[in-house]
C-alpha positions in Angstrom: 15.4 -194.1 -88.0 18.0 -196.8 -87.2 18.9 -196.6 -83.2 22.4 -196.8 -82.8 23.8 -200.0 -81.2 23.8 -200.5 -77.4 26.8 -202.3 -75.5 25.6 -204.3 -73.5 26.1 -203.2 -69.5 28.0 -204.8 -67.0 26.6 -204.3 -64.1 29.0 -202.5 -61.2 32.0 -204.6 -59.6 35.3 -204.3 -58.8 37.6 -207.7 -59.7 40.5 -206.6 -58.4 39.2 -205.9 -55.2 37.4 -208.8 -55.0 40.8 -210.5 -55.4 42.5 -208.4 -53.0 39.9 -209.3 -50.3 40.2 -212.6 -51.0 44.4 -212.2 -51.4 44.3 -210.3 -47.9 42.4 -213.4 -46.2 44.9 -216.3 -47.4 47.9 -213.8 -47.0 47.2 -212.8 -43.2 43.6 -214.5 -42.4 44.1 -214.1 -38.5 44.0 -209.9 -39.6 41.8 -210.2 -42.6 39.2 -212.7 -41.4 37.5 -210.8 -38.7 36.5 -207.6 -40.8 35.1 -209.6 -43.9 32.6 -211.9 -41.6 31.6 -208.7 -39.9 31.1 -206.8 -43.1 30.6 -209.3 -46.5 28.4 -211.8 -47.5 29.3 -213.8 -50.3 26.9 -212.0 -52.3 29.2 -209.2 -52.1 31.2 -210.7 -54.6 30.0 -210.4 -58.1 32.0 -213.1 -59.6 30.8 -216.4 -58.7 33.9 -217.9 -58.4 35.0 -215.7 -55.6 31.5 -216.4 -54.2 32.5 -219.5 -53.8 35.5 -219.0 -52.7 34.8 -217.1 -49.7 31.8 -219.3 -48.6 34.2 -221.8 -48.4 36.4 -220.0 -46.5 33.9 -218.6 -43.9 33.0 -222.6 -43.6 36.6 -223.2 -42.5 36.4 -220.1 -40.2 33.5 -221.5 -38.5 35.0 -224.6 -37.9 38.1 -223.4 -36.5 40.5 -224.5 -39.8 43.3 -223.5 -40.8 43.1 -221.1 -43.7 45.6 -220.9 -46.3 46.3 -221.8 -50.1 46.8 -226.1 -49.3 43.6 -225.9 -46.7 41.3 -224.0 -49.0 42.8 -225.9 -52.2 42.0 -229.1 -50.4 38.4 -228.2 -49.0 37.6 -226.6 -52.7 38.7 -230.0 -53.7 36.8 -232.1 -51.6 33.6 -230.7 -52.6 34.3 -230.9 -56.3 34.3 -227.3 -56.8 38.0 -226.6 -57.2 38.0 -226.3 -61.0 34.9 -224.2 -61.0 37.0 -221.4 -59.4 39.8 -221.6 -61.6 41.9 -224.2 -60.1 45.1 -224.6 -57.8 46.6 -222.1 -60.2 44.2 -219.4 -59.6 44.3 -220.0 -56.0 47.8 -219.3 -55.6 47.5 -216.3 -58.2 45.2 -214.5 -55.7 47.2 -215.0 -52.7 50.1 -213.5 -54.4 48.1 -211.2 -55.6 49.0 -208.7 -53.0 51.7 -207.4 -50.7 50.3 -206.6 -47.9 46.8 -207.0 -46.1 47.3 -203.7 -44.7 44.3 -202.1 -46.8 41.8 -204.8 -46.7 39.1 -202.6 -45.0 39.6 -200.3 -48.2 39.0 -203.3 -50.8 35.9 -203.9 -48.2 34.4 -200.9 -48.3 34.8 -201.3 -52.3 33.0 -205.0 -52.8 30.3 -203.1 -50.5 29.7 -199.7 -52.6 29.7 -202.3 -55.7 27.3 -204.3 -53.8 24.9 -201.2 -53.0 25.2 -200.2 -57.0 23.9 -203.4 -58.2 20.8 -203.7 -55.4 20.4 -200.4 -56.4 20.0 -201.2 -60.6 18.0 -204.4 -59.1 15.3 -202.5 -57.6 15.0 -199.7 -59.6 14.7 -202.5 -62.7 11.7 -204.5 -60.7 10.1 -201.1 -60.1 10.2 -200.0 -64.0 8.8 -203.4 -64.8 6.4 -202.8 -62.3 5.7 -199.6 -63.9 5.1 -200.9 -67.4 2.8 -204.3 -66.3 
């Protein structure tokens, strides 16, 4: 008996919330900025790119810069990693990306639950390897 083919799984994220956190910070960061360092982690974010993205951006918080499309462009820049998220382009796509950084504890509480999912699959993988060794 032939199994039948498997897709392959992707593990549990939310991209669009991803970009809306990350919209919500460069559209209204003085808002925005407070609730994500209290709540996220870059490891939140599933895509690397936006990994990236928001370490930089908590870098700049810490020292007090100024956050915004040019500032984060430039410090993405400097340390040669501003094609590796997708460029200027993509930079500016996100921050456009929403209206309104009204609901950026929703998109929050998202990346989190996504988060929780994938540490979830993580452990419970180790402990079925476990299992079978």
């Amino acid at each position: 008996m032939v199994s039948p083919e498997v897709a392959p799984r992707v593990m549990p994220q939310s991209v669009e919330a991803e970009v809306a956190v990350l919209g919500s910070i460069l559209l209204n960061p003085n808002e925005a900025i407070d609730y994500c360092i209290e709540l996220l982690t870059p490891d939140h974010f599933y895509q690397r790119s936006h990994q990236i993205i928001f370490a930089t951006i908590l870098a700049m918080h810490a020292k007090s810069e100024p956050i915004d499309v040019v500032t984060l462009t430039t410090r993405l820049n400097d340390a040669g990693k501003l094609e590796q998220v997708g460029g200027v382009y993509y930079l500016s796509r996100i921050s456009g990306s929403i209206p309104t950084a009204a609901h950026v504890k929703f998109y929050i509480e998202i990346l989190r639950e996504k988060y929780r999912l994938r540490r979830l699959i993580e452990v419970a993988t180790a402990a079925v390897k476990d299992a079978f060794e």
